[in-house]
C-alpha positions as CSV (number, residue, x, y, z in Angstrom):
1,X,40.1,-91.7,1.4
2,X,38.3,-88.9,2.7
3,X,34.8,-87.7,1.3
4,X,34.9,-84.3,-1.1
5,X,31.8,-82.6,0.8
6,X,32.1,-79.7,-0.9
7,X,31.7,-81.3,-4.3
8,X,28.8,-83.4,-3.2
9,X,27.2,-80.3,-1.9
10,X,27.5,-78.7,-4.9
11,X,26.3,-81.9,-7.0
12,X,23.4,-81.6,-4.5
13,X,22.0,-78.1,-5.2
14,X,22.8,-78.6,-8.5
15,X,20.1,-81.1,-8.5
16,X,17.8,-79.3,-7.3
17,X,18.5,-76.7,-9.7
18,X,18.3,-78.9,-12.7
19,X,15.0,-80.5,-11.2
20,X,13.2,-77.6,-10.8
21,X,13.1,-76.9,-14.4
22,X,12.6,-80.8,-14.9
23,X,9.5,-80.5,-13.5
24,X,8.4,-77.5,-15.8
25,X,9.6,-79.4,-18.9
26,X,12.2,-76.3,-19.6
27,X,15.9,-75.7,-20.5
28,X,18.4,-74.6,-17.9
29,X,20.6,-71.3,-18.8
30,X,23.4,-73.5,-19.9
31,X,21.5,-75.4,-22.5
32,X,20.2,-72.1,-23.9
33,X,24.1,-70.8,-23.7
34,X,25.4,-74.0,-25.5
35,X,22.6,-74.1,-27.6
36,X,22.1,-77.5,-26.7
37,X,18.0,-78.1,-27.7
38,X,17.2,-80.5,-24.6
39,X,15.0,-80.4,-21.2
40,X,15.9,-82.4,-17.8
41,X,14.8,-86.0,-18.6
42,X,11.8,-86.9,-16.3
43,X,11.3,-90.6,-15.3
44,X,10.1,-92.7,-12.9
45,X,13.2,-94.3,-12.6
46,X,15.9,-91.2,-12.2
47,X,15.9,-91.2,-8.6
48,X,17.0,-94.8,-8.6
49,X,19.3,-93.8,-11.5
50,X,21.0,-91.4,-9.4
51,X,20.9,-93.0,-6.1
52,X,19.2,-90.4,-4.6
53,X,18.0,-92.9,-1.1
54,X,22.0,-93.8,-1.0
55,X,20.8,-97.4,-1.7
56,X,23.8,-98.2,-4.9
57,X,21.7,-99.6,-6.8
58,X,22.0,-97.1,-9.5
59,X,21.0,-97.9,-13.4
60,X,22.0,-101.4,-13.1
61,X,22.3,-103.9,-16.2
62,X,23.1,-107.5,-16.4
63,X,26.5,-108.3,-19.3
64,X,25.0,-111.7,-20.9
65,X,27.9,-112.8,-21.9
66,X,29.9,-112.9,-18.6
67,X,26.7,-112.7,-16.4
68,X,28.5,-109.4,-14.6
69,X,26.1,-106.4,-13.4
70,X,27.0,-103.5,-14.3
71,X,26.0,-100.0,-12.4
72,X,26.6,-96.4,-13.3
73,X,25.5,-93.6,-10.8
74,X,24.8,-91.0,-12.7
75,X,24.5,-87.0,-11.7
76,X,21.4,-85.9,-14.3
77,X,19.8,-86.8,-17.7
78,X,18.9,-85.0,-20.4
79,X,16.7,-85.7,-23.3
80,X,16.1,-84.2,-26.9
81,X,13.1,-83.2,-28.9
82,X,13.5,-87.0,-30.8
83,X,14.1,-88.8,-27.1
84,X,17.8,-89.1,-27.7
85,X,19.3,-89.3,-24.2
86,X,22.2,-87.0,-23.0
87,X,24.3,-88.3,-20.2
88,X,25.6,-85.3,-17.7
89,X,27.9,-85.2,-15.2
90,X,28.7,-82.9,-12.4
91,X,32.2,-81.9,-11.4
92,X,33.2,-79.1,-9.2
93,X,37.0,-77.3,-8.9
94,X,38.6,-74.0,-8.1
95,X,41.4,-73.1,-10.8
96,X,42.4,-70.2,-12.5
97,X,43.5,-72.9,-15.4
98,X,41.3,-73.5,-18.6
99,X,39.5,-76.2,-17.7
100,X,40.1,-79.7,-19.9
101,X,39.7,-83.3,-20.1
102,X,42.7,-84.1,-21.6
103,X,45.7,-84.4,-18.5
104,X,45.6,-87.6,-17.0
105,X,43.3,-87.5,-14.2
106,X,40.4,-86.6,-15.9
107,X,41.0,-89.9,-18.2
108,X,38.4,-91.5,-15.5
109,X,36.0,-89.0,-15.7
110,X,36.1,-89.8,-19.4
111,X,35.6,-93.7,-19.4
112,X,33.0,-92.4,-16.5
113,X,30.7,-91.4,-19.0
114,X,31.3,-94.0,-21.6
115,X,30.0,-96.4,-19.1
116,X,27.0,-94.5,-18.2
117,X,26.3,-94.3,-22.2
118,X,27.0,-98.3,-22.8
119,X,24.7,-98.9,-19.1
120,X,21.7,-96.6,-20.4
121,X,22.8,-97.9,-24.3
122,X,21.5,-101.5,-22.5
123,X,18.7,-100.4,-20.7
124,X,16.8,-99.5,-24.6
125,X,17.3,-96.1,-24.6
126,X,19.0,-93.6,-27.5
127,X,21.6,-92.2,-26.4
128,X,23.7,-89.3,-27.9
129,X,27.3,-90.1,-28.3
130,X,28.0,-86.4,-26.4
131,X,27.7,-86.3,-23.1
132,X,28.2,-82.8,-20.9
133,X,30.3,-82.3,-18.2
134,X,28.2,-79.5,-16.6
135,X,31.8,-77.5,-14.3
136,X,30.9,-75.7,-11.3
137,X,34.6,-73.5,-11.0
138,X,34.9,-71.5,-7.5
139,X,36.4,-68.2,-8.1
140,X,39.0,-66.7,-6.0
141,X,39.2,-63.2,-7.0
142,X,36.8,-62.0,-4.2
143,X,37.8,-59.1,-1.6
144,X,35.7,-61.2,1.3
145,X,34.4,-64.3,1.5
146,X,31.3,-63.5,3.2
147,X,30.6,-66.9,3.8
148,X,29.5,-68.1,0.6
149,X,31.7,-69.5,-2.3
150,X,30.6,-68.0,-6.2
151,X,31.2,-70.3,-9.0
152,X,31.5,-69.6,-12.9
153,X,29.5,-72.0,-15.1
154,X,30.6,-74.1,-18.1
155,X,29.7,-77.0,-20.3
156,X,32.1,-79.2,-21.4
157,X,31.3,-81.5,-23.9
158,X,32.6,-85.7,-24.8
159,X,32.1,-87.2,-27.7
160,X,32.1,-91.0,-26.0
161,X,33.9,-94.3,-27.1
162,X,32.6,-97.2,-25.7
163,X,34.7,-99.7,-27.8
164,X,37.0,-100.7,-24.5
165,X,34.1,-102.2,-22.2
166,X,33.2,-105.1,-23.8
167,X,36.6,-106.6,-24.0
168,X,37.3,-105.2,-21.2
169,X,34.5,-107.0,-19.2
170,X,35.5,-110.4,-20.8
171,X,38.9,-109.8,-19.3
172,X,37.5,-108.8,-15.8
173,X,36.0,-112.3,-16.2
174,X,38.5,-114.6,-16.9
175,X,41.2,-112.9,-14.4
176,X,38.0,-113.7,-11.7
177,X,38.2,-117.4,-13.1
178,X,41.4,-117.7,-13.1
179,X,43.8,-119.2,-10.1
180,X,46.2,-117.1,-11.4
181,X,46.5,-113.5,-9.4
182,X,47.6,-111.0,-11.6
183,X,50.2,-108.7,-11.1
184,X,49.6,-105.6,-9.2
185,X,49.5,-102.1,-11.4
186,X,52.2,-99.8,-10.5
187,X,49.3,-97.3,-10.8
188,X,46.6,-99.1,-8.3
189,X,46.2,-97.1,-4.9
190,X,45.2,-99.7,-3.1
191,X,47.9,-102.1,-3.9
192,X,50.3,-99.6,-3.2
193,X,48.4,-98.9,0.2
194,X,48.3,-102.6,0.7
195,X,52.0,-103.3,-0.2
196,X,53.4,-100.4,2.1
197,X,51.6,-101.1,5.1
198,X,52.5,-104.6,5.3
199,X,55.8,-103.8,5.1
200,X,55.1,-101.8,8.4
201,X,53.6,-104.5,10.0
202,X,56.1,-106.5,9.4
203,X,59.3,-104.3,10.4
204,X,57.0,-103.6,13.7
205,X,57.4,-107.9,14.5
């Protein structure tokens, strides 16, 4: 499917943003609006965490149990006076809608963060059970667009379950063990994808 350049540009300088004030050790606006008392987590390791080279590497664990790595991009970290982590994420629209989690496609932006909480959870670090959406939401009520979109600000927070991904990963291991292939989801993109153009190729014989 086609890249969403406009929301990895805006991901992008809100990096920069948020690391500015990482390297000053102070809150952004939002935190201070929110009243959230944390500061942009500094550590060797967040470039990595972010994939910031474009390498996928990520913050990468190992699951014991069924030998599976695990990686979670993330967009940013935050940390608290008592070095409880906060996972953030970054997500971009243009609605006139209230803004929620709860319709079905933001489901995945959901088990999204639960992962990045069980990855970092892994990795020895405290995590907070709420992570942030941090929503970047492109007004359209300008007279001219003078170039330049202007977005309105908010944080949005989850309280995390990460309950499903244990199981879940034992599954994902047997159904790779298995010689059985499972049935396709009616839901899965790319088995529908798959499914429809072989039936082209085929009426083209």
């Amino acid at each position: 499917m086609p890249g969403f350049s406009l929301n990895s540009a805006v991901d992008a300088l809100l990096k920069n943003e948020f690391d500015l004030l990482r390297k000053e050790q102070r809150p952004h606006e939002l935190m201070v609006m929110y009243k959230i008392d944390a500061v942009p987590f500094e550590h060797p390791d967040l470039a990595e965490w972010r994939d910031d080279k474009h390498a996928y590497i990520g913050a990468s664990v190992v699951h014991e149990p069924t030998n599976l790595e695990i990686c979670g991009i993330v967009d940013d970290i935050w940390v608290r006076p008592d070095g409880e982590l906060i996972v953030v994420d970054y997500k971009s629209t243009s609605t006139k809608e209230e803004i929620s989690l709860e319709d079905k496609y933001k489901q995945g932006y959901k088990r999204q963060m639960e992962l990045y909480q069980w990855v970092f959870r892994r990795k020895g670090f405290k995590v907070s059970d709420t992570g942030y959406f941090v929503y970047a939401n492109a007004t359209k009520d300008r007279d001219k667009f003078d170039g330049k979109l202007e977005f309105d600000m908010q944080l949005i927070p989850h309280k995390g379950d990460t309950s499903w991904i244990e199981p879940l990963l034992l599954k994902i291991k047997n159904t790779l063990n298995s010689d059985i292939i499972p049935e396709a989801s009616p839901n899965c993109e790319y088995c529908s994808y798959i499914n429809k153009t072989a039936k082209v190729m085929i009426a083209s014989v």
